[in-house]
C-alpha positions, 0 to 999 in steps of 0.5 A: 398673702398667698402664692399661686402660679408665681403670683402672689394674692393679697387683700386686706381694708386699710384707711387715710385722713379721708377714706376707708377702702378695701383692696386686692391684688397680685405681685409677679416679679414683672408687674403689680395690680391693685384694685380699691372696693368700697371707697368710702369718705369718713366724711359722706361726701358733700350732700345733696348730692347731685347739683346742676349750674345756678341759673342765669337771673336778672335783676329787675333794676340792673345786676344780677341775682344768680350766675353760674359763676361765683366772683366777689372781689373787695379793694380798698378803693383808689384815690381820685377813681370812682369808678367801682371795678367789682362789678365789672369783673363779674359782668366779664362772665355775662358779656357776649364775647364768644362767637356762635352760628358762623359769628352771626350771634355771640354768647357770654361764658355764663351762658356757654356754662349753662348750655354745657354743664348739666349736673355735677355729682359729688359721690360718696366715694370721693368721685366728681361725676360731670354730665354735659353736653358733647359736641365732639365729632357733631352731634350733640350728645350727653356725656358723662366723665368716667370715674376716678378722672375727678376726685375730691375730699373734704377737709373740713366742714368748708374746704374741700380738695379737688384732685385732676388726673391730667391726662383725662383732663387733657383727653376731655379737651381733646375729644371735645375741641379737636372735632375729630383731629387726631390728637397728636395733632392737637396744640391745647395752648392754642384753644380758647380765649380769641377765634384764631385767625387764618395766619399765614404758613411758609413750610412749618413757620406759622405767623401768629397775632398777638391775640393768638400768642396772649391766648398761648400766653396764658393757657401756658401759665395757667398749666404751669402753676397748676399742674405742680399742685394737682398731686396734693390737690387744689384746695377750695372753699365751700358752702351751702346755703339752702338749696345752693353750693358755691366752690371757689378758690380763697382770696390767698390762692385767688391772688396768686393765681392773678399775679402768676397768670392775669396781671403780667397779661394786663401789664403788657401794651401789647396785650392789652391791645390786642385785647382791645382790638377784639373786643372792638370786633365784637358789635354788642361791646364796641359801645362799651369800648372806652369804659373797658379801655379805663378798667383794664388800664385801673384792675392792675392798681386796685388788684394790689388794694385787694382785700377779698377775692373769691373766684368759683362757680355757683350750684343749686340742687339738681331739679330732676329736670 
């Protein structure tokens, strides 16, 4: 360390359970400024490297060979119910329930995935880099997320931890959902889940629908039970297999997560209503309404029977394409 001007200069290397680095910096009396080089994992990071969503393929017979979406969920089954909720909740991820073209046409999340995502790199020196297709303000784009917004490490052959700069992630959703709104003028509790109605305002007062609070409901949840955790990372399952990577969270967390977030929505009538009304509204799934009605009413019951429940995503080797 050395003093120069008032300031004082450091450098040095150091190491954790993780990583080596090298640093330097300087010190006045007001302010600190340190920068990290050559970051390194101990581990070399997870390889191949560069991954993209895993396709959307059918099988013949019915079912689905590959998703995007990683969902395996075991119960013990339900005295008297032959009805087998398991595959219903990974068909939730290939239903056309989000409105596209002026609400001419609708698209599954798997689909809306894999129109979006492009790649995920998994850096050597802990980054998570996304390249995905931007819409804000538009024009579709290519867009990559800057360094040290996503992080992970490895903590053993199949579990990593993926640490989330909140205000990044709060940045993305904005840039990407606001259309050029001013962000202070952005609720991010009121994005997602159901197409907002118009309401009705009187001064500041807005009338909400019931699909419009559960959707307030459970993005509100969701942020409170994840928000405490991103400081020591959310801890996730891995494995390759070939040419394909599943992350997903563990049965142990997956189940938290359902009791903290989920299974209160689907305990309340008036939510379960509304998300009847709105899949009702939907021309592709109102044949399907009565046994969606059943299984709402039954994933509350077999989710306390559950014995496995994984919840991810699903890569394969990027193609270069």
């Amino acid at each position: 360390m050395s003093a120069v001007d008032g300031e004082w200069h450091f450098e040095g290397d150091g190491a954790n359970d993780f990583c080596t680095y090298a640093y330097q910096g300087y010190a006045t009396p007001e302010k600190l400024k340190l920068f990290l080089n050559d970051v390194a994992l101990k581990s070399g990071g997870v390889k191949p490297e560069i991954w993209q969503p895993a396709p959307i393929d059918k099988e013949p017979a019915g079912g689905y060979k590959s998703l995007p979406f990683y969902i395996e969920w075991k119960y013990d089954p339900i005295p008297n119910v032959d009805i087998n909720l398991s595959p219903f909740v990974e068909a939730l991820t290939t239903l056309p329930v989000i409105p596209v073209y002026g609400n001419t046409a609708y698209m599954s999340v798997s689909e809306a995935l894999s129109l979006v995502l492009r790649t995920v790199a998994f850096r050597p020196d802990g980054n998570l880099i996304f390249t995905y297709v931007s819409t804000a303000f538009g024009a579709e784009q290519i867009a990559q997320t800057e360094p040290n917004r996503f992080q992970y490490a490895i903590d053993s052959p199949s579990t990593v931890r993926l640490y989330i700069d909140p205000m990044s992630l709060a940045g993305l959703i904005l840039t990407n959902t606001s259309g050029g709104t001013p962000s202070s003028d952005v609720d991010l509790t009121d994005k997602g889940l159901f197409p907002a109605s118009s309401g009705s305002a009187s001064g500041n007062q807005q009338t909400y629908t019931e699909a419009e609070i559960l959707r307030k409901e459970i993005m509100s949840a969701a942020l409170s039970y994840f928000l405490p955790r991103l400081a020591e990372g959310i801890p996730m399952d891995f494995a390759i297999d070939g040419n394909g990577l599943k992350v997903f969270i563990d049965t142990k967390i997956a189940v938290d997560l359902f009791n903290n977030i989920i299974i209160p929505v689907l305990k309340e009538q008036k939510y379960v209503e509304a998300v009847e009304k709105y899949l009702a509204s939907l021309p592709t799934l109102a044949p399907l309404l009565p046994q969606l009605q059943k299984a709402l009413e039954l994933i509350p019951i077999a989710f306390e029977r559950t014995n496995t429940l994984r919840l991810g995503f699903s890569f394969e080797e990027y193609s270069g394409q």
